[in-house]
N, C-alpha and C positions, 0 to 999 in steps of 0.2 A: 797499317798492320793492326792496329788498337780493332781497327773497326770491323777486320776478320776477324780475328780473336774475341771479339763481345758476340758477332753474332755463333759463331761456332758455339761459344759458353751456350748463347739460348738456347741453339738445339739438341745439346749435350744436357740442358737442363729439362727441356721439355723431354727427351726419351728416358732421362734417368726418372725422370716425376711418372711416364706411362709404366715404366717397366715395375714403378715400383706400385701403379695403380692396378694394373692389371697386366700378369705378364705372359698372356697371349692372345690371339686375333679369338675373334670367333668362327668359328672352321665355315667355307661352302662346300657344297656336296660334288661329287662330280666332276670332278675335274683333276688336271695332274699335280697338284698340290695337294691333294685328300690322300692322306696315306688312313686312312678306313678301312681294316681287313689286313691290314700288316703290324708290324711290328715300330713301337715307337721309336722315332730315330734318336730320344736323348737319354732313355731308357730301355729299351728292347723291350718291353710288356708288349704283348699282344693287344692291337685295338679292336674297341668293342663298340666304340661311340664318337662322339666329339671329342672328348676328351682322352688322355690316358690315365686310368685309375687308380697309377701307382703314384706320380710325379706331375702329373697337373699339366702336360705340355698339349700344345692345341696341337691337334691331325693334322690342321691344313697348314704349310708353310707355302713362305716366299721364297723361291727361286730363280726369279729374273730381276732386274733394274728396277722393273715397274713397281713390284711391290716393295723391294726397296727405299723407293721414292717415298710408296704410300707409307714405310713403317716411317720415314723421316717425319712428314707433313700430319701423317695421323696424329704423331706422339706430339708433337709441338702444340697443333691447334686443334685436337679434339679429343685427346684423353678419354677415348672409347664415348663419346656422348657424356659423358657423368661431370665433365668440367661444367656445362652450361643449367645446371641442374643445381651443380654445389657452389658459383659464383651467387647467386642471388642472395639463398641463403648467406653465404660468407659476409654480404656487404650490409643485407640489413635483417637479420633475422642468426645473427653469431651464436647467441643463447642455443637457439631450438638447433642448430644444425650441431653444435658440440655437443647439448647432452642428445640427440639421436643417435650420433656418429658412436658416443660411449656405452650407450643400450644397447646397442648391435645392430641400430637400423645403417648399414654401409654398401649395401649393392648399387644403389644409385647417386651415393656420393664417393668423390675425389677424397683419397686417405688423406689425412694432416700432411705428413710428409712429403708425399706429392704434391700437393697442393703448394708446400713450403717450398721443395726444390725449385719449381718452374717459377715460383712470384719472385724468390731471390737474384736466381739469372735473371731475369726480366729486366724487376730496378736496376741490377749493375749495369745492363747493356743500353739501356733506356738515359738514363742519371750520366752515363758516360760519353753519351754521344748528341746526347741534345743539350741546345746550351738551358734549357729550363725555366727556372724562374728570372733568368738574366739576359738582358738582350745583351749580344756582342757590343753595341753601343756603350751601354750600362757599363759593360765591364772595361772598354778601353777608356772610359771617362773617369771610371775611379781608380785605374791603376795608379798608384803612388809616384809619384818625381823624387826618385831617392836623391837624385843631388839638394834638390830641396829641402829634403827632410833631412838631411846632412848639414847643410848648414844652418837652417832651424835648429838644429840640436846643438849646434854648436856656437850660438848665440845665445843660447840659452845656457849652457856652459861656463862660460864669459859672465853672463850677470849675476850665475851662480855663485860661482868663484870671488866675484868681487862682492857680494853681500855676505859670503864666510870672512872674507877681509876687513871688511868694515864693521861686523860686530866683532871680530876677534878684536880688533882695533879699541871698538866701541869700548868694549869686555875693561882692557887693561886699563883703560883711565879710569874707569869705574871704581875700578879695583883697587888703584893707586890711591888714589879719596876715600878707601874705604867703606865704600858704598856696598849696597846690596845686587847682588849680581846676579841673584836666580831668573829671572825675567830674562836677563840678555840669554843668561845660558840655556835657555827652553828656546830661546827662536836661534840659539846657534845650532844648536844639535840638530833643530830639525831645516836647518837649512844646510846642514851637512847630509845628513840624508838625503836632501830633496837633488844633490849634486849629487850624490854616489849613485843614486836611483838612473841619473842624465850621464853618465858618463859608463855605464851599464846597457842603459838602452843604445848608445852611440854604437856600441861592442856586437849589436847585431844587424847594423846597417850593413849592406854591402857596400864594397869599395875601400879605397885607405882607408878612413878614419876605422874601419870595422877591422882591415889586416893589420895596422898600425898598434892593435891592440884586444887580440882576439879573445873570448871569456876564457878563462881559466876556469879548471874544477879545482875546488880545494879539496884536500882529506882532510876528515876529520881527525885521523887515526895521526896522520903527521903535524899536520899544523902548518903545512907549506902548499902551493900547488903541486898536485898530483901530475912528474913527470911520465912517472909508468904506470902498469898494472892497469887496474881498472878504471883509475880516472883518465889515465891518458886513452885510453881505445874511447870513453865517454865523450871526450875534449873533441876527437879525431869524426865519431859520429857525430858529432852538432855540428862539427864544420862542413861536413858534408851533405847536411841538411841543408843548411844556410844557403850555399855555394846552388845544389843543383833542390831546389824543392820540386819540381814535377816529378823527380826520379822517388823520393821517398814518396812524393800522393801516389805513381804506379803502382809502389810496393807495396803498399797501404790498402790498392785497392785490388790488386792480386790476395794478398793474405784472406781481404774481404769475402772475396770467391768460395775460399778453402777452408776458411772458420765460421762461416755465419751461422753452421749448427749451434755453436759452442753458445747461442742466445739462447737457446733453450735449456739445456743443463744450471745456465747461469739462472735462469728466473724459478727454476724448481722448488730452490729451497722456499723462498719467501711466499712462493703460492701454498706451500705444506704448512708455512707458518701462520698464516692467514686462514687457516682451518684444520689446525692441530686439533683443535677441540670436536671436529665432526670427523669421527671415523670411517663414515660412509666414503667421502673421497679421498681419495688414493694417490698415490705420485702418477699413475696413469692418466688420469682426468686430466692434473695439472697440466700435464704435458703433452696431450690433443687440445688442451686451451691455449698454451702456451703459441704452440705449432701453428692453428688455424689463426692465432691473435696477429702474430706476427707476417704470414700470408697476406693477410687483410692490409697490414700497414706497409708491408712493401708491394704492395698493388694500389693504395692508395697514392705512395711517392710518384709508382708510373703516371698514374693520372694527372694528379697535381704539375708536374713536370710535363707533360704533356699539354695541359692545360694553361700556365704559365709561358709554353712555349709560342703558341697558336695563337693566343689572345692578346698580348701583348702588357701592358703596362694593367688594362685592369684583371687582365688574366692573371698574374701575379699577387693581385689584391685579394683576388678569389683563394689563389690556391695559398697561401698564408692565413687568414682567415679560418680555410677548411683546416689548415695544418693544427690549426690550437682549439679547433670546435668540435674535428670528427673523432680523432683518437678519445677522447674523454666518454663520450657518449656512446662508440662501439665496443669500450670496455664497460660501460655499466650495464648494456643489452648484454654483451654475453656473460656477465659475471652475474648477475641476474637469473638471466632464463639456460646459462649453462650448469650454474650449480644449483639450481630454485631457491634464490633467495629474496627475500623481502624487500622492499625498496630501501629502506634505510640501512639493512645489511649490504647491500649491494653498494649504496653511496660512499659509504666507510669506506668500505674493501677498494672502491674507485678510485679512491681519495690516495689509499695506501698504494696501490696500484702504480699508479702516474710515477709518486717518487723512488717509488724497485724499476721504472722504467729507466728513469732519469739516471737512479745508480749505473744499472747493469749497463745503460748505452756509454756511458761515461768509462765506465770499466771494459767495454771492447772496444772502443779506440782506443785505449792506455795502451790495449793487447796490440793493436793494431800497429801503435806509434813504434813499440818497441821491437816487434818483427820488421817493421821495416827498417830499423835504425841497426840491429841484427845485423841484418842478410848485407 
């Protein structure tokens, strides 16, 4: 069912990207689809042309399966012609095609937002169904032996516990003689920690040891663990994390679907702040930068993942590699030749760039974690 559902997302993403590219055919003449010489059927204007002059609707419609099809297949894989036109651009030439796209040169490029909808379906359907940078090998060989790490933890426990013993021990004779005891008491304390840290981490292992003593939320406001209110629904969502994790990564990456705008609104401010000083751009610009930046890097993941998939162990070398080489370098072309700025302005701004990246991504999985933890 995943795999219906991802691909429906794509073609839900590729008409919502055409619709909002261009939102109608270009009419042919002659035929029973041409309403030319009547009235428009989403407006009533009388037509005079291709077009209607009031509401922008095309003459020609589809009326059977077949164009049906074609509106399915067009919108996905050919965004009127204009996708193969704005992909070049996008991948190595970001500068010139944003500040054209903001000058008003747009008849032959893919909007930001279209462009943004179909790359986002894309990765999710892409990212979700191929195993990527990980061969199934890879992964069955690094799954964890939780009984192992179970009892690893719990022999480590044991030596914990008897080296708080032994200095506690150590401590009182010490102490007895009159001795000086700071020293003992710096490696007790922090081998009490080093156990409370082991006996914490035990607390997340699945199995007894993990049910025998599940985490507790404390309140602050009481001073006790939180039976009710909002630490006990807290308590209730981590253990239902714990217990079924593939159900919170679906919900995780359902929300993903429904929020991935909300990357754009998030990097606004800090691109405003990054050229508060030049009046000339606007929160508009930001935000066709913003739009085709992110495009790019989720068409990037397809590839990469793509590429990682096919090629195997050095395909993975590559597409890791590309992951920490290409995003740095397509932000300083388009922040460059998007906003015309100097090389050194451009380096700075790169620089500031990467870490408003690292924030905001950080800050939509928080959103992410907590919707799924939610719902």
């Amino acid at each position: 069912m995943d795999s219906m559902d991802d691909v429906g997302a794509l073609v839900t993403g590729g008409l919502a990207a055409r619709t909002l590219d261009h939102p109608g055919h270009a009419p042919a003449h002659n035929d029973a689809h041409h309403l030319q010489g009547h009235d428009c059927a989403n407006c009533g204007t009388p037509l005079t042309g291709d077009y209607c002059h009031a509401c922008g609707q095309a003459a020609h419609l589809h009326r059977d399966i077949t164009g049906f099809a074609h509106d399915v297949l067009h919108g996905v894989f050919h965004f009127e012609g204009k996708f193969w036109s704005t992909l070049p651009m996008l991948a190595f030439q970001p500068g010139r095609l944003t500040r054209r796209y903001i000058d008003g040169e747009r008849a032959k490029y893919v909007t930001p937002m279209a462009m943004f909808l179909f790359s986002v379906f894309l990765m999710f359907v892409v990212v979700s169904n191929v195993p990527g940078w990980f061969s199934p090998s890879d992964i069955e060989a690094k799954t964890p032996n939780v009984e192992a790490a179970r009892q690893d933890l719990a022999t480590s426990i044991d030596k914990g516990q008897e080296q708080v013993e032994r200095l506690t021990a150590e401590r009182a004779t010490v102490a007895k003689a009159g001795g000086d005891t700071s020293s003992i008491d710096e490696k007790l304390n922090e081998a009490r920690n080093e156990l409370r840290g082991l006996r914490i981490a035990e607390r997340f292992v699945p199995g007894k040891a993990a049910d025998a003593g599940k985490l507790q939320v404390s309140s602050p406001v009481q001073g006790t663990d939180a039976k009710d209110g909002a630490g006990a629904w807290l308590q209730q969502k981590i253990d239902q994390a714990r217990e079924n994790p593939k159900l919170l990564f679906y919900k995780m990456k359902s929300s993903g679907y429904k929020y991935s705008w909300a990357l754009i609104p998030m990097s606004l401010p800090f691109l405003w702040v990054m050229f508060a000083w030049r009046p000339r751009f606007g929160l508009y610009d930001h935000a066709v930068f913003a739009t085709y930046s992110i495009a790019f890097m989720s068409l990037m993941v397809v590839v990469l993942t793509l590429v990682g998939w096919t090629l195997g162990g050095f395909g993975r070398t590559i597409a890791w590699s590309a992951l920490f080489i290409v995003p740095p370098v397509h932000m300083y072309k388009q922040l460059r030749h998007g906003y015309e700025l100097r090389r050194f302005s451009a380096l700075w701004r790169t620089v500031a760039l990467l870490h408003v990246v690292s924030f905001t991504s950080l800050a939509f999985f928080l959103m992410l974690l907590s919707l799924g933890l939610a719902e």
